[in-house]
N, C-alpha and C positions, 0 to 999 in steps of 0.2 A: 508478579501476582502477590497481593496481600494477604497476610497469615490468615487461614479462617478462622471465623470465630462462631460461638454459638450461642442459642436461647434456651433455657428451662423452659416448657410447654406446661399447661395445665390442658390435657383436651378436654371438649365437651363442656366448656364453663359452667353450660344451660343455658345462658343467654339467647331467648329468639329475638328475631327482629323483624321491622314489617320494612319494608324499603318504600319512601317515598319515591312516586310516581313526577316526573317532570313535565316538560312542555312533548306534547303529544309528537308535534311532527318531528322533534329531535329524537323522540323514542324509535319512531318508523323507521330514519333518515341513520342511526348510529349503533353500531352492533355494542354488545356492553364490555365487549374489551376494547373498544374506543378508548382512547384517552381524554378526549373530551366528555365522557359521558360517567361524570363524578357524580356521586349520588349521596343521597341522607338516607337515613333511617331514624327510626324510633324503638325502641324496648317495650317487648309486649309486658307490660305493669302485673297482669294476673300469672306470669311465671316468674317477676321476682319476688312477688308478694307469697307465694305458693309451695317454691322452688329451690327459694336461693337466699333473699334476708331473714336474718334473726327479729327478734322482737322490737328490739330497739330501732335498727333501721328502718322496720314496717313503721313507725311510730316517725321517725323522722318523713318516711313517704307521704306520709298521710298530712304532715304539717309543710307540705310545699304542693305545687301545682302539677307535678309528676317530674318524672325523667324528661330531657328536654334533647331534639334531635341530634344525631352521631353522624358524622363525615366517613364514607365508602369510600376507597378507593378505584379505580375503575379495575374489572379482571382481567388476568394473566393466565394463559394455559399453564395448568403443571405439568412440573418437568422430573420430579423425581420420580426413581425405581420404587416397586412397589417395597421391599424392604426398608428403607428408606423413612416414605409415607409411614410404614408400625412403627418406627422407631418416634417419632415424629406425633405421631396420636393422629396421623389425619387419616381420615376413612381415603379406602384406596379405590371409591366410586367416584372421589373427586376429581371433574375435569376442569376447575378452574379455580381461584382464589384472590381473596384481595384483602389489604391492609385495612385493617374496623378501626376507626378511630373511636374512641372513649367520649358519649357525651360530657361536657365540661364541667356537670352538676352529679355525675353518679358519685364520684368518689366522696360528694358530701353526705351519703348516706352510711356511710362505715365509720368506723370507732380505728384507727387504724394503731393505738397503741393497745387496746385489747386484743387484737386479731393478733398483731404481734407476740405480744403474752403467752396468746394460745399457741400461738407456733415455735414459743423458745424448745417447749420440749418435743419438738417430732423435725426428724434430721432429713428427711425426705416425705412430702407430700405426695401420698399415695392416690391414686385413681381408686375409688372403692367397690368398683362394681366388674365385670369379667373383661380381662385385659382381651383376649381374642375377640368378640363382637365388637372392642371400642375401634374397630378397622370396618363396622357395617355400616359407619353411616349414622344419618340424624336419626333413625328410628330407632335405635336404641336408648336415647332419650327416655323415650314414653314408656319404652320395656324394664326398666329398673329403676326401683326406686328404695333398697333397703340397704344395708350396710352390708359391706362382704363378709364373708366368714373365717375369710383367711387370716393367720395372726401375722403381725407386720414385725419383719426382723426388725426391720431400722429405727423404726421410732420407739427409742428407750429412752427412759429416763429412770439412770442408775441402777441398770440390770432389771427393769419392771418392763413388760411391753406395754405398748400402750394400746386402747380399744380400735378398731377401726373407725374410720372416718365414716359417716352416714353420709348420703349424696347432698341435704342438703348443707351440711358441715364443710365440705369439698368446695362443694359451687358455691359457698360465701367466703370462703378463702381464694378460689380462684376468678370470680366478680372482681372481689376485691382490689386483685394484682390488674385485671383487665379497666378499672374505671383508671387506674394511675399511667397503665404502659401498653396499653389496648393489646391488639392481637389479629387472627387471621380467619375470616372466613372463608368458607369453603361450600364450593358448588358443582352442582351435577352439571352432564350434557348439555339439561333443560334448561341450567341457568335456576337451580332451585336449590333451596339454601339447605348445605346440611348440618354443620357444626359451623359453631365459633370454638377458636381454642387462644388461651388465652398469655401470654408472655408471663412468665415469671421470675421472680430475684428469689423465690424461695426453688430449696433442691427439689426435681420430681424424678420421676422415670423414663422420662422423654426429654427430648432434646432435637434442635433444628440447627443445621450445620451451614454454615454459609461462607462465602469467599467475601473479603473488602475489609475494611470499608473502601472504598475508592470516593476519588474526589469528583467531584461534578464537573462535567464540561459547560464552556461558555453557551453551547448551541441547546442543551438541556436546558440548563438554568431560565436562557431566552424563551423557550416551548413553554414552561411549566408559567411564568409569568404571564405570555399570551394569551396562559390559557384561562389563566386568572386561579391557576389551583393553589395558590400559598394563601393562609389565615392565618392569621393572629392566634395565639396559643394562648387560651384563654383558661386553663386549668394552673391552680396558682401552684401547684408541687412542682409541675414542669416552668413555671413561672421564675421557681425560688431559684431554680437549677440553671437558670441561666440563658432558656431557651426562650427566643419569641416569636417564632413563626413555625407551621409546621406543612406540609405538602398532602392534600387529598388526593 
């Protein structure tokens, strides 16, 4: 077995999404944990405009054509214990999930050596709003929307605390990490979306633990081709980094 390894989470990025709709009788004909049944999406624009960018970004939004659609992965029943899921940020109403690819155009809306700036002095990116609800699900979304009140040990700079994070201060630091290294959505019974939570390289308070990496088999590799799920990795960070295809 391969050492596990793990991911920093940001839960709750804000990010909604509207999922495009495909060819009708493949919708009737394929359950959507099908593997064949990869999907797009788009970013609802009036909650990053609202929610999540700062001034500068809104101003970059406005001088291009919008955010441009995002690769789904097909879903997966979840399998972790509800423990687990808190540690994790993911609401423990989720009965399914799947890997959100990053449209290839968001992370051109971020300043990503300012963002950085802002985060040299805070040593853990704090969730600012009540850690116990962030296990109820997407509707706590709409239920908060101020900054916490609690003071934050960790984020010092030279014995000073620093303020908390405002929600939308949070969701443009973890948008941010989500346009470069995407992340995972999360869905009910229904098949209806509750959170995105978002991969991060900055420290948080959650974390996703995982077993692998493991190598691909020949018989995989052949299915995923078939299937026609590998694209061209068109976001030039993962570009610089060496990478050129990526799997929906």
């Amino acid at each position: 077995m391969a050492s596990p390894f793990y991911y920093y989470i940001c839960p709750d990025c804000g990010i909604d999404v509207n999922i495009v709709q495909g060819d009708e009788a493949l919708e009737k004909e394929l359950k959507p944990t099908d593997l064949r049944t990869t999907r797009k999406y788009f970013i609802s624009e009036p909650v990053l405009r609202h929610e999540i960018l700062d001034n500068d970004s809104i101003a970059k939004l406005n001088q291009c054509d919008g955010v441009s659609e995002g690769n789904l992965s097909p879903l997966s029943p979840t399998t972790l214990p509800p423990h687990s899921m808190k540690n994790a940020g993911i609401p423990t109403d989720a009965r399914y999930y799947a890997y959100i690819h990053p449209p290839h155009d968001l992370s051109d809306l971020f300043d990503y050596d300012a963002i950085l700036q802002k985060l040299n002095g805070i040593r853990v990116l704090k969730y600012p709003g009540d850690e116990d609800n962030l296990c109820k699900g997407w509707s706590v979304r709409r239920l908060v929307s101020s900054p916490s009140n609690h003071d934050d040990d960790t984020n010092q700079d030279e014995g000073k605390k620093s303020p908390p994070l405002t929600f939308q201060e949070y969701r443009n630091f973890a948008t941010a990490n989500f346009a470069v290294f995407g992340g995972f959505a999360y869905f009910n019974e229904n098949y209806e979306l509750l959170r995105v939570n978002a991969l991060s390289t900055q420290k948080t308070d959650y974390q996703l633990h995982l077993s692998g990496p493991y190598g691909t088999t020949a018989g995989v590799s052949k299915t995923m081709n078939d299937l026609s799920r590998s694209d061209p990795i068109s976001l030039k960070l993962v570009q610089e980094a060496g990478f050129v295809s990526k799997v929906r």
